[in-house]
TORPA-4810 file (N, C-alpha, C, O; in nm, 3 decimals):
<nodes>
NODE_1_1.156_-1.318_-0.206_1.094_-1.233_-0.106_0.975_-1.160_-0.168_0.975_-1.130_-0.288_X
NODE_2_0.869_-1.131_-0.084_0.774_-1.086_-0.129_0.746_-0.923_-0.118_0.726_-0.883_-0.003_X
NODE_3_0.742_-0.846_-0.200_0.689_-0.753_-0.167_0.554_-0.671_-0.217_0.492_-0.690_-0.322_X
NODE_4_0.526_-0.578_-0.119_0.373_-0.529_-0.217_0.371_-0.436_-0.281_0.437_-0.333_-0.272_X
NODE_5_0.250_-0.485_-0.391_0.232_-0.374_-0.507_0.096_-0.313_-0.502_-0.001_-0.354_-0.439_X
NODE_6_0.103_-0.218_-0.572_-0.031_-0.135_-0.591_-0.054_-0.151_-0.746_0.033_-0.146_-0.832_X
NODE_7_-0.189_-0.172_-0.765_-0.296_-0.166_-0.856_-0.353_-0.058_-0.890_-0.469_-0.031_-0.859_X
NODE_8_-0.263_0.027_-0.969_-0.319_0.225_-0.969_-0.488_0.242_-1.030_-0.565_0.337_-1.018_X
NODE_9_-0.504_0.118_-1.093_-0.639_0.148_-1.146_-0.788_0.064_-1.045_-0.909_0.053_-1.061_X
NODE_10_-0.678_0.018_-0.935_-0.801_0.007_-0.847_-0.805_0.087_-0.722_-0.893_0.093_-0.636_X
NODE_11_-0.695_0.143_-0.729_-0.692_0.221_-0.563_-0.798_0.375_-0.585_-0.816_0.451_-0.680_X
NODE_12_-0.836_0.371_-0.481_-1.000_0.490_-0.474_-0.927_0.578_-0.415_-0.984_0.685_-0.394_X
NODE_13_-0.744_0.561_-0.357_-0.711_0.757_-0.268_-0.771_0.744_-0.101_-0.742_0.839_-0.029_X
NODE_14_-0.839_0.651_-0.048_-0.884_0.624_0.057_-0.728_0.668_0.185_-0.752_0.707_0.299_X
NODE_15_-0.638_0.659_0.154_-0.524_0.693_0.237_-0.506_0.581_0.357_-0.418_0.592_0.443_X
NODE_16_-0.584_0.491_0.352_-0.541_0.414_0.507_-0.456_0.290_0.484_-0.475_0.190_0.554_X
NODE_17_-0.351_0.292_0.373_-0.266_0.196_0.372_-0.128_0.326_0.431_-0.018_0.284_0.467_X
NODE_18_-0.150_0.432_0.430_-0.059_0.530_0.433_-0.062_0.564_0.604_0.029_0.566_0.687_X
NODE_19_-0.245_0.596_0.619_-0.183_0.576_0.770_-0.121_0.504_0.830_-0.033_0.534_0.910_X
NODE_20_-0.170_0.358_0.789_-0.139_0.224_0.867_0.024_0.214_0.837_0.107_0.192_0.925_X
NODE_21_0.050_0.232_0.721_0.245_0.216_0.706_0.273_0.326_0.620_0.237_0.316_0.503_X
NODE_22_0.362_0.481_0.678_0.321_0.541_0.615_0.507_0.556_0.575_0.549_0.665_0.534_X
NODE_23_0.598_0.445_0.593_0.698_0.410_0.575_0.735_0.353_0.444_0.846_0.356_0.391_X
NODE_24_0.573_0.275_0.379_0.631_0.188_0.278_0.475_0.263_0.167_0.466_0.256_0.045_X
NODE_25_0.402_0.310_0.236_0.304_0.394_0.111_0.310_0.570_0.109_0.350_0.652_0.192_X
NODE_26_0.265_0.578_0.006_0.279_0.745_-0.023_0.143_0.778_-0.121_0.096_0.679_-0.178_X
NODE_27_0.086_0.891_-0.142_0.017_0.940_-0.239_0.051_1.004_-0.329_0.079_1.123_-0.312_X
NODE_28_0.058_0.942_-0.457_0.149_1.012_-0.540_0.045_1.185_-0.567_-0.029_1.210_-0.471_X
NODE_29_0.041_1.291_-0.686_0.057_1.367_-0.746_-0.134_1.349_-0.794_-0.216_1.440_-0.804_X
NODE_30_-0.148_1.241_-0.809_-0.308_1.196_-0.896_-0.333_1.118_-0.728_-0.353_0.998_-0.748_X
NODE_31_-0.337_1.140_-0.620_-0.383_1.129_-0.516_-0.400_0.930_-0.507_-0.497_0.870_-0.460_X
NODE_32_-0.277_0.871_-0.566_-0.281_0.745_-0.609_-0.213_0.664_-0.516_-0.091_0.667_-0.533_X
NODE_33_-0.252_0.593_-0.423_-0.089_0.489_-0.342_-0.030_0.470_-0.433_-0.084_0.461_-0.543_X
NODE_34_0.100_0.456_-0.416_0.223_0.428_-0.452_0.328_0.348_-0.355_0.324_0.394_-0.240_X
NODE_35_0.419_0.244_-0.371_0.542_0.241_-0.274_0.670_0.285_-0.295_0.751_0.290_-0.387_X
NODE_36_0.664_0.312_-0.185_0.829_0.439_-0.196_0.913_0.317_-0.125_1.029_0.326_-0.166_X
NODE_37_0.904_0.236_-0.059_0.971_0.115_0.028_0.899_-0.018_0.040_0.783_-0.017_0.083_X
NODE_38_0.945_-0.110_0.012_0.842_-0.207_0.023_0.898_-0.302_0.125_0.860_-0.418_0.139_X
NODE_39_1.039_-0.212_0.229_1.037_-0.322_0.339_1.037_-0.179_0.467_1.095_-0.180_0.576_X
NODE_40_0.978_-0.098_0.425_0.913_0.025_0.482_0.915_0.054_0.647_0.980_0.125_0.723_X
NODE_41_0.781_-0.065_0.659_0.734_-0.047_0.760_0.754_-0.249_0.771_0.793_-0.321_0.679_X
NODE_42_0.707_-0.299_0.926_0.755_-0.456_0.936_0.615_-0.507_0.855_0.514_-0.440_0.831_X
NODE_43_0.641_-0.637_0.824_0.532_-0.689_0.743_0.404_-0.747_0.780_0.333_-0.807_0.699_X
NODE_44_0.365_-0.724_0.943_0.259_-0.741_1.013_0.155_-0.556_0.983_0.032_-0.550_0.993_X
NODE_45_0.221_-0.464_0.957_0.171_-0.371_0.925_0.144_-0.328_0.777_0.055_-0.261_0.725_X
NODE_46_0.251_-0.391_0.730_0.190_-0.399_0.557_0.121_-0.488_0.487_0.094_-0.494_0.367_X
NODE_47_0.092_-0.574_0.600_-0.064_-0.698_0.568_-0.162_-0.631_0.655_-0.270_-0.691_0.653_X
NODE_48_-0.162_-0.548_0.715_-0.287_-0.459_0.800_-0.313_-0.376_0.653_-0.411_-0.404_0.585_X
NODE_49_-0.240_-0.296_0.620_-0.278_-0.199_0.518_-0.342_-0.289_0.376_-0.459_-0.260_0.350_X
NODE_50_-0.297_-0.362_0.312_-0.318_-0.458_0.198_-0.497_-0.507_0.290_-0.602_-0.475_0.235_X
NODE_51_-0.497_-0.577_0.414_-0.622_-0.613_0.454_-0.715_-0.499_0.491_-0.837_-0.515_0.498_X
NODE_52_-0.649_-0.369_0.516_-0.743_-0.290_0.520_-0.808_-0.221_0.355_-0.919_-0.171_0.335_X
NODE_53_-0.732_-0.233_0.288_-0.747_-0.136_0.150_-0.928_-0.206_0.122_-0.962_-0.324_0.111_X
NODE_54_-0.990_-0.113_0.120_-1.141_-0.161_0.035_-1.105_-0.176_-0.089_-1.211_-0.232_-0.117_X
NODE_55_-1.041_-0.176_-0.203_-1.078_-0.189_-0.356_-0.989_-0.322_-0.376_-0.996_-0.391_-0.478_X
NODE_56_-0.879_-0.357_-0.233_-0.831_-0.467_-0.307_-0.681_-0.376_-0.385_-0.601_-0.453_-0.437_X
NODE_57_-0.660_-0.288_-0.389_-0.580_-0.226_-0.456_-0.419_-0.300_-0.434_-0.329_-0.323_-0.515_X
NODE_58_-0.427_-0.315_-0.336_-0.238_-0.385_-0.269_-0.284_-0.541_-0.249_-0.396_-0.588_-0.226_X
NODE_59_-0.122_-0.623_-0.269_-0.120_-0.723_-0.260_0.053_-0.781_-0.236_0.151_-0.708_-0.240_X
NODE_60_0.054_-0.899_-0.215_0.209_-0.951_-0.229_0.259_-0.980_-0.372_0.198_-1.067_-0.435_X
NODE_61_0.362_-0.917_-0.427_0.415_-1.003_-0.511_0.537_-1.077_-0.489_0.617_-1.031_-0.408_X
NODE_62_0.565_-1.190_-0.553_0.709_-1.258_-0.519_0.789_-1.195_-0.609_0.909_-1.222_-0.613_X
</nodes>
């Protein structure tokens, strides 16, 4: 099963993987996405957030 990860040294803090699923992302402490759930939110909304991120920061891992 796949789930997604964050790339702390590419995410810019932009927050719209958090709006978009704010079930399976969080901002950590250094204003960083993070996942707190990675079956959060359903997975048509956590490929909106991953396709919305500008830096590329989220992705699937197996």
């Amino acid at each position: 099963m796949a789930i997604p990860v964050v790339a702390p040294d590419l995410c810019t803090g932009c927050e719209l993987c958090v709006d978009i699923a704010p079930n399976t992302f969080q901002m950590n402490e250094e204003g960083i996405c993070e996942v707190i759930d990675p079956e959060g939110d359903d997975e048509d909304a956590i490929q909106e957030a991953i396709d919305s991120c500008p830096s590329e920061a989220i992705s699937w891992e197996e």
